[in-house]
LONU-837081 format. One line per 5 residues: number of its first residue (from 1); for each residue x, y, z of C-alpha. Coordinates in nm, 2 decimals, m for minus. Example, Ala and Ser with C-alpha at 12.3 -4.5 7.8 and 13.67 -1.06 7.14 Angstrom:
1	1.23 m0.45 0.78  1.37 m0.11 0.71
! end
This chain:
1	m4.06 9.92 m4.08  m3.92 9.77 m3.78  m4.04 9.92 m3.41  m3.94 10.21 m3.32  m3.69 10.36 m3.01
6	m3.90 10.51 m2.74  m3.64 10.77 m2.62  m3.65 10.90 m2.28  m3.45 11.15 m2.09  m3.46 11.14 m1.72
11	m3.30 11.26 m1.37  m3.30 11.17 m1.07  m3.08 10.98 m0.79  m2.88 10.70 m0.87  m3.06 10.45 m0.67
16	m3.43 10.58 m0.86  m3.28 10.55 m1.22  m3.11 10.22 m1.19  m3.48 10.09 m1.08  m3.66 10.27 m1.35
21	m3.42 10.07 m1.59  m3.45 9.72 m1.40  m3.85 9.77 m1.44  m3.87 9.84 m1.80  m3.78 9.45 m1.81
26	m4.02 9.38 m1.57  m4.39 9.50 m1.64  m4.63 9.50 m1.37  m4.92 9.42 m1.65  m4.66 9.16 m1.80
31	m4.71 9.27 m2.16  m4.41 9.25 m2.34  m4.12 9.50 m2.26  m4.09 9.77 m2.53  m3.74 9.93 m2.71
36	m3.69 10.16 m2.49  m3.37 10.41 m2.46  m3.27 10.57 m2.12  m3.08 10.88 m2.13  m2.98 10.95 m1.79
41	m2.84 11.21 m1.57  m2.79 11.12 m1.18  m2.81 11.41 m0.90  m2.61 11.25 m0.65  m2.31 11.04 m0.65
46	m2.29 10.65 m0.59  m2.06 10.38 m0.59  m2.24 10.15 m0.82  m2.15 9.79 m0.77  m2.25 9.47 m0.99
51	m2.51 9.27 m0.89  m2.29 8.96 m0.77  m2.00 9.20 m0.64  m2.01 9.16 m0.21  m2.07 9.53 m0.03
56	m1.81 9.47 0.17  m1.55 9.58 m0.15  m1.64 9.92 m0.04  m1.58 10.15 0.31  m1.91 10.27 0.38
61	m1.73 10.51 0.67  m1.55 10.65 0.30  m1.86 10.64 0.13  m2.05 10.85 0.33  m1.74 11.11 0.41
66	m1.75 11.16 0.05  m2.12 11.21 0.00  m2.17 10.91 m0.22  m2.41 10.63 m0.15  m2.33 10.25 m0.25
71	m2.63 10.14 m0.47  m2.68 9.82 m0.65  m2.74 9.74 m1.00  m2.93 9.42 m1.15  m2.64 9.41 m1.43
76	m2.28 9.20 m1.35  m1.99 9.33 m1.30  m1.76 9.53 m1.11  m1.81 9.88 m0.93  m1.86 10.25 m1.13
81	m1.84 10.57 m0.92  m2.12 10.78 m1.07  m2.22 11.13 m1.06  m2.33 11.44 m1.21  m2.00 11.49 m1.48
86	m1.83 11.17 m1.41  m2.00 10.93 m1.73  m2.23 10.93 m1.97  m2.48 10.68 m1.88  m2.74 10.53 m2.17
91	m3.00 10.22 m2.07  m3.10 10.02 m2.36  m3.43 9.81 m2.32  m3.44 9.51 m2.64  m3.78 9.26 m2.58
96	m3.74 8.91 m2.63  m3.80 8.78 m3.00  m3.66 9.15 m3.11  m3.46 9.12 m3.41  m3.18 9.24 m3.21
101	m3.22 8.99 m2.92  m2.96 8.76 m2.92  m2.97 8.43 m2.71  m2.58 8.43 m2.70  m2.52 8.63 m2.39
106	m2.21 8.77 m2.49  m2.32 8.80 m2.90  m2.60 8.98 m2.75  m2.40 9.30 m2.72  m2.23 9.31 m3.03
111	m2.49 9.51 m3.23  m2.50 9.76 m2.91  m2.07 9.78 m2.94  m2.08 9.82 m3.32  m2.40 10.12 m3.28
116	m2.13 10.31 m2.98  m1.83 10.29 m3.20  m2.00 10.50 m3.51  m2.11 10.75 m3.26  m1.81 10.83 m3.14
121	m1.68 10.85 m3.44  m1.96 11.12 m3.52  m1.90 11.25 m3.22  m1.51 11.27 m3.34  m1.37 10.98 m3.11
126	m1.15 10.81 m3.33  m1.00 10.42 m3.32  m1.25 10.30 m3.11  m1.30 9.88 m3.18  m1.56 9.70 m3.09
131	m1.44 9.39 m2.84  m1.58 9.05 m3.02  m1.37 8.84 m2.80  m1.44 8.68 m2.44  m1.38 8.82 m2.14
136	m1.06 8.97 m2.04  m1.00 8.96 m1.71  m0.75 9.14 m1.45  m0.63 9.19 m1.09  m0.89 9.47 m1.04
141	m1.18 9.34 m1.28  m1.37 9.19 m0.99  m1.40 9.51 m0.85  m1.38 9.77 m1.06  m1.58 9.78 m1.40
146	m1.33 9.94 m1.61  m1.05 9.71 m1.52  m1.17 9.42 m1.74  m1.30 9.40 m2.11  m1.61 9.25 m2.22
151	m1.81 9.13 m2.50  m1.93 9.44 m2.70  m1.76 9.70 m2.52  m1.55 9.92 m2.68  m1.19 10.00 m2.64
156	m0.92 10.24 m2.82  m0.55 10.11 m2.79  m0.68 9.85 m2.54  m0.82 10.13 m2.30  m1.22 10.07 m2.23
161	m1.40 10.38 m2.40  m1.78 10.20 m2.30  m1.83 9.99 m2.05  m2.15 9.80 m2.09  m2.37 9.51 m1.86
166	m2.64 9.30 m1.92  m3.00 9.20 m1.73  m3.17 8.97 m1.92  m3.53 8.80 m1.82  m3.73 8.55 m2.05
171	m3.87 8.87 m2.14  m3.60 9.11 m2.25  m3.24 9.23 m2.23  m3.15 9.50 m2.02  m2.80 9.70 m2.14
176	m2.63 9.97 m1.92  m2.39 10.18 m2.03  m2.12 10.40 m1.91  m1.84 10.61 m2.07  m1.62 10.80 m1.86
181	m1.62 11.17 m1.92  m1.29 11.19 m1.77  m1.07 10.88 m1.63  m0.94 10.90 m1.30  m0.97 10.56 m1.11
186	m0.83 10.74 m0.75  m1.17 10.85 m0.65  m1.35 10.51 m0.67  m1.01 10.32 m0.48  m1.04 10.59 m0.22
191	m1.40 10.44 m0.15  m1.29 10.04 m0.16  m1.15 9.84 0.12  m0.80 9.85 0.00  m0.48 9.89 0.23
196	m0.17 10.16 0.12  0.00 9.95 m0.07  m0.35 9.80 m0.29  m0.43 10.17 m0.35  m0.12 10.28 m0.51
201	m0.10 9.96 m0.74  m0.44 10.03 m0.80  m0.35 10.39 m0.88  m0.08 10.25 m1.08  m0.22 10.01 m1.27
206	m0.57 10.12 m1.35  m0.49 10.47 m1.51  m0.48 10.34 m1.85  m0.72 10.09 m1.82  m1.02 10.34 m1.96
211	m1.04 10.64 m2.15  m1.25 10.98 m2.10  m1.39 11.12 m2.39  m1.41 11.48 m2.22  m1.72 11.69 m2.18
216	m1.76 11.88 m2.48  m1.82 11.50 m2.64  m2.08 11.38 m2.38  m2.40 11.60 m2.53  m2.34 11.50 m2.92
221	m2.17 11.17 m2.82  m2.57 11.11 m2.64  m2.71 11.25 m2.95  m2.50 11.00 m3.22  m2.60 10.69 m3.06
226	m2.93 10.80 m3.05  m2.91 10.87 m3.44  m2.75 10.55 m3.46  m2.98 10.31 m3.34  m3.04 9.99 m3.59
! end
């Protein structure tokens, strides 16, 4: 029997959970990281950005009129507005020399695609893919994380459904993941530096570029890819 998932559900502020997560790779006794899975459920709202995306994407005069603090991940890409209802939001922890640790960077998230797509089937999402290709990039992918598709993630008629990143240390990998409970990409452009014009082509062209599940998926949707787990 291979190790087993240690499972954890937590809640807390946006800032406090994405530093429980970027710890879990980074022991203070240096043994070596465990499999760990972070269920996790934010009590305030954030702008999330990626850890090589400039602050200066978002107006912190905006920010703070709408209650939301900017916060900064350890994983790449571009920004998530997150909040109590807005995603579902799962950490994976994988150690080093796991036989699911990849050294491929972008192979690495295949298995963690492949385990999303059979729990939302379960959790009756339908035609979900898992995205084996490179990265696909687009006017808004620098800045917004569900403009782009990556490795791994998984999309349904070329919308993003998942929307995964990656930490990874010499000893572990790190893998966030969001899914929007409902897609609306006005109320994160409202928070970026974007004149009249950026917003409404924003508007425009981001509001197919994901896909909410709803929230009557988001509670068995946690539980399937729980179950799922290699």
């Amino acid at each position: 029997m291979g190790p087993r998932w240690r499972v954890r559900e937590e809640w807390g502020t946006v800032a406090d959970l994405h530093a429980g997560s970027a710890a879990l790779i980074h022991p203070p006794d240096r043994r070596r990281p465990a499999r760990v899975v972070r269920v996790l459920h934010p009590t305030d709202r954030a702008v999330v950005l990626g850890s090589a995306q400039p602050e200066s994407d978002v107006s912190l005069d905006a920010a703070r009129a709408a209650g939301a603090r900017v916060v900064r991940r350890r994983s790449g890409g571009g920004a998530v507005l997150v909040g109590p209802g807005l995603v579902v939001w799962i950490d994976v922890v994988v150690p080093a020399e796991d036989r699911l640790w990849d050294a491929d960077v972008g192979r690495a998230f295949w298995w963690l695609g492949s385990t999303w797509v059979r729990a939302l089937v379960e959790a009756g999402v339908r035609g979900g893919e898992m995205w084996a290709g490179g990265l696909v990039r687009s006017r808004w992918s620098g800045r917004v994380c569900f403009a782009g598709i990556g490795p791994g993630e998984v999309v349904m008629n070329g919308r993003k459904v998942v929307g995964m990143s990656q930490r990874r240390t010499r000893r572990g990998a790190l893998f966030q993941c969001a899914v929007p409970v409902l897609w609306d990409p006005a109320p994160l452009l409202d928070l970026l530096v974007l004149n009249a014009a950026e917003r409404a082509a924003g508007t425009r062209d981001l509001a197919t570029a994901a896909f909410g599940v709803g929230s009557a998926v988001a509670a068995p949707l946690v539980a399937a890819v729980i179950d799922r787990l290699p």
